[in-house]
C-alpha positions as CSV (number, residue, x, y, z in Angstrom):
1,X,0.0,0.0,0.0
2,X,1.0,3.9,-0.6
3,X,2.2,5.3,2.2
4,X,1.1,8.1,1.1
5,X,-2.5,7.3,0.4
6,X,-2.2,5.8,4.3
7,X,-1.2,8.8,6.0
8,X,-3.9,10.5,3.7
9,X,-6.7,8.4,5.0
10,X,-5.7,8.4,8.5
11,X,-5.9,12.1,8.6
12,X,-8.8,12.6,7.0
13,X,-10.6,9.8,9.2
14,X,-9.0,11.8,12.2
15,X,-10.8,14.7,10.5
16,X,-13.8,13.5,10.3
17,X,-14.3,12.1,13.6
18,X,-13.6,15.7,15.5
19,X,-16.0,17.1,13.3
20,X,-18.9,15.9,14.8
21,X,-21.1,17.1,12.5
22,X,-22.7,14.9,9.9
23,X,-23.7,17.8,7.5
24,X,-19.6,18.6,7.6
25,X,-18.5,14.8,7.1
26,X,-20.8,15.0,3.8
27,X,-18.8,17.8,2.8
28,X,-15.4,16.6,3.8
29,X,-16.3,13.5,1.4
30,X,-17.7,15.3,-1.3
31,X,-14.3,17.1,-1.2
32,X,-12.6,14.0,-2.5
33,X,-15.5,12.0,-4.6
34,X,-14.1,12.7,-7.2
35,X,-10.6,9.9,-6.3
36,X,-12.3,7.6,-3.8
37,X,-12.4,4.9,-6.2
38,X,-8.8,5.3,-6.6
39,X,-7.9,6.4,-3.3
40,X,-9.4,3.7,-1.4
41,X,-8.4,1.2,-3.9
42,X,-4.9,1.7,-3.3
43,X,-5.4,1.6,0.4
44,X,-6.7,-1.8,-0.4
45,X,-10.6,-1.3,0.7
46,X,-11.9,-4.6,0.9
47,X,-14.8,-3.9,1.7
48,X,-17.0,-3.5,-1.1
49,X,-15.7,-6.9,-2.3
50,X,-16.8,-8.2,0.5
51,X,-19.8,-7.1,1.0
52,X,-20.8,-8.5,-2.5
53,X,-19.9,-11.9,-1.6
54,X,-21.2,-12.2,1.9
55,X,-24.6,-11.5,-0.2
56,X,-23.8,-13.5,-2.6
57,X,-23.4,-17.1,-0.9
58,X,-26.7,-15.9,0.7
59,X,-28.8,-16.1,-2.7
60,X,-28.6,-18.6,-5.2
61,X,-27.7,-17.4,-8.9
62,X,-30.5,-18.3,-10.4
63,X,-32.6,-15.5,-8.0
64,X,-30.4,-12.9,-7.5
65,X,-31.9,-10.6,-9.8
66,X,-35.4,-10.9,-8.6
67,X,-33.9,-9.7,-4.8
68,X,-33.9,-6.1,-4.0
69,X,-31.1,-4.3,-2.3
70,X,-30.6,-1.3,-0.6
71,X,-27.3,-0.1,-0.2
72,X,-27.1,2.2,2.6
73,X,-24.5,4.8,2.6
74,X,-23.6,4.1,-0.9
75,X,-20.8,6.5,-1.7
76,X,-19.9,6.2,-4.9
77,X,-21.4,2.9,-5.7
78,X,-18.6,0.4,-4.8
79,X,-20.9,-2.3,-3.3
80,X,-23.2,-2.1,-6.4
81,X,-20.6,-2.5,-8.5
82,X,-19.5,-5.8,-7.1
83,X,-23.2,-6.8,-6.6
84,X,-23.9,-6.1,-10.4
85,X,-20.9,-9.0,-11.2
86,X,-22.4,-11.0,-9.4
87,X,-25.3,-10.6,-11.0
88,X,-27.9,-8.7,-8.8
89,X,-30.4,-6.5,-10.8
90,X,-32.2,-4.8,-8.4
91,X,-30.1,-2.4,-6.2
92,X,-31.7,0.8,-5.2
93,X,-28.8,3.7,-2.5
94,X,-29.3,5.8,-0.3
95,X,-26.4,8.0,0.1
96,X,-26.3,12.3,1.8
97,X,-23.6,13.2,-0.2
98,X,-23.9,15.5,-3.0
99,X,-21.2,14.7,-5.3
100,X,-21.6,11.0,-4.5
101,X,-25.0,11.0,-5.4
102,X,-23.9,12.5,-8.8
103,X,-21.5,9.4,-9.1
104,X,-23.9,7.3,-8.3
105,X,-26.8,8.3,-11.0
106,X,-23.9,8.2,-13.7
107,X,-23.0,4.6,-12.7
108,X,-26.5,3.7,-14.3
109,X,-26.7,0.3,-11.4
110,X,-29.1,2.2,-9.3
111,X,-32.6,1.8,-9.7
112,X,-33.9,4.4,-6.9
113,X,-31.7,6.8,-5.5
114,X,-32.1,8.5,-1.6
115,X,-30.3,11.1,-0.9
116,X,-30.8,11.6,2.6
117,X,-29.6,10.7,6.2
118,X,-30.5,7.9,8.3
119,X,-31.0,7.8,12.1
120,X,-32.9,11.3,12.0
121,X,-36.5,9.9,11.7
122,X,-37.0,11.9,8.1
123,X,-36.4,9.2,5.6
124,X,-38.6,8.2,2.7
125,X,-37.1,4.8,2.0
126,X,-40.4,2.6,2.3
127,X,-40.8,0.1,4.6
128,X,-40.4,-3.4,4.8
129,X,-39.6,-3.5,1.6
130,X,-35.5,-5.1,0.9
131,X,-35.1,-8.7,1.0
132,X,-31.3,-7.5,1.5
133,X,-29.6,-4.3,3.1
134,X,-26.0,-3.8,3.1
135,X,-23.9,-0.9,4.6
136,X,-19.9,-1.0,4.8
137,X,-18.3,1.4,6.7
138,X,-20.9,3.4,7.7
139,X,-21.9,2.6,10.9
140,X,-18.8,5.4,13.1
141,X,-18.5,8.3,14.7
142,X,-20.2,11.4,12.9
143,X,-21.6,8.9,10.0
144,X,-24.5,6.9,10.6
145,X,-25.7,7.2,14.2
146,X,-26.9,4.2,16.2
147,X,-30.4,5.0,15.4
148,X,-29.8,4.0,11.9
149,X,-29.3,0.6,12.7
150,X,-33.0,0.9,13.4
151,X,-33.7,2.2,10.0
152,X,-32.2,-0.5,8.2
153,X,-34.3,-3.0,10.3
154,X,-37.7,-1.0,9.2
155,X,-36.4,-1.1,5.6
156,X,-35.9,-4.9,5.6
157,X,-38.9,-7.4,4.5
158,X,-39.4,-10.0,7.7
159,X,-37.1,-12.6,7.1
160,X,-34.8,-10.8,5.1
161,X,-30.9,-9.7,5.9
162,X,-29.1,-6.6,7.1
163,X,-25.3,-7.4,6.2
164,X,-22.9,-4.8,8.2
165,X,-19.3,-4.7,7.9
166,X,-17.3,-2.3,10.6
167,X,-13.8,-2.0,11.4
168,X,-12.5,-4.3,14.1
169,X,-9.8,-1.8,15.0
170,X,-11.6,1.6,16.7
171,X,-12.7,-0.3,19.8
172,X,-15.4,2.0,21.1
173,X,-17.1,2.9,18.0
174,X,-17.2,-1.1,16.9
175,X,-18.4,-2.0,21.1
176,X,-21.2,0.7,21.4
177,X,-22.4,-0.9,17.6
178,X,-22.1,-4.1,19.0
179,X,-24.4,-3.1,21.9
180,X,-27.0,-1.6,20.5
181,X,-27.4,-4.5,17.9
182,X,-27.8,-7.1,21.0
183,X,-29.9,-4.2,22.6
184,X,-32.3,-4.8,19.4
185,X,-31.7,-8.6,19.3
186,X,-32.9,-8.7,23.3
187,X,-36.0,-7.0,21.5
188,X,-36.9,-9.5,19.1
189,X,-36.4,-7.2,16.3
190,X,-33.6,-9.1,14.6
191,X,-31.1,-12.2,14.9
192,X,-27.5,-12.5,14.8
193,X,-26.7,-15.2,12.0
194,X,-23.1,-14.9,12.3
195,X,-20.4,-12.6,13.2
196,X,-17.0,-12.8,11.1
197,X,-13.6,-11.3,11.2
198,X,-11.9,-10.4,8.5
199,X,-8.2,-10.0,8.1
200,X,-6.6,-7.1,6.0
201,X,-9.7,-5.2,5.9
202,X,-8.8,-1.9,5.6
203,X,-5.3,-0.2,6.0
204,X,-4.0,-3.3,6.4
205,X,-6.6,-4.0,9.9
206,X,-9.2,-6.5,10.9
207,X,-12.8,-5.5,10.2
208,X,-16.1,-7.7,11.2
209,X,-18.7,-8.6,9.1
210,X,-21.7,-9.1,10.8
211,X,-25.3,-10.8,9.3
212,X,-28.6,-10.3,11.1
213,X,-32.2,-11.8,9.9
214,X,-35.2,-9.6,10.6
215,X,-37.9,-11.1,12.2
């Protein structure tokens, strides 16, 4: 990896998490849409990649694209990308950013497009309506809040999946995730299906995948 591109990241992560405002963070990325592809590529962002496949062993070939996907915090379309491979159809974002969205529309894998928040009780992504969601990297400090774990339950069909894949490296943000996911669990909203680590996620540091059914 470019040390570089490293030293980049880590500063603009450090950034973003003093900032503490989410309507600055969506700034601060749409400062550099315009490289993340090749940005986070070169810090070898596994994520996206990841995320795709995790789906993918989840939903047999021959129906993937009858399945409809929301994925939440888009960016600039990574996930769909790797989706579309694999041969998913059906993919619909939701994504704050400006200049991401802008990326995202010109990818032409989108079907509907959100450009909103989540966590702030104002969305218009209907409800009960994804037999998958998928967000990577979204669920930090100044990003998605907790409450939009909740969101991504509402926007799940009963029975469908909410894939999340975190870091495994900033303990505090990844432990209060972890407890407000159980916290919904102990509800009976959801149940964990699996929780898996993954090695050389991002900046060459563990990251966690984790896969919940909605019930």
């Amino acid at each position: 990896m470019d040390p570089e591109i490293i030293n980049t990241l880590q500063q603009t992560y450090k950034t973003i998490d003093e900032r503490g405002d989410p309507e600055l963070v969506v700034a601060m990325y749409g400062d550099f849409s315009t490289n993340y592809d090749e940005i986070m590529s070169k810090a070898g962002y596994r994520a996206p990649a990841i995320a795709a496949e995790e789906v993918s062993i989840r939903v047999p070939e021959n129906q993937r694209k009858d399945v409809r996907v929301l994925d939440v915090a888009a960016g600039t379309g990574l996930i769909g990308k790797e989706l579309t491979k694999k041969g998913f159809t059906n993919i619909d974002a939701v994504e704050p950013s400006d200049s991401m969205m802008k990326q995202i529309k010109s990818s032409g894998i989108y079907t509907l497009m959100f450009q909103e928040f989540l966590g702030l009780g104002q969305n218009t992504i209907p409800k009960g309506t994804y037999d998958i969601v998928v967000s990577a990297g979204a669920i930090r400090e100044n990003h998605i809040p907790l409450s939009g774990i909740d969101d991504m339950i509402h926007f799940t069909k009963t029975g469908g999946l909410v894939v999340l894949l975190m870091n495994n490296f900033d303990v505090g943000p990844k432990t209060k995730a972890e407890s407000h996911m159980n916290q919904l669990e102990e509800k009976g909203l959801w149940c964990k299906e699996s929780a898996e680590i993954l090695p050389n996620y991002f900046l060459g540091k563990e990251g966690i995948v984790f896969i919940y059914r909605v019930l």
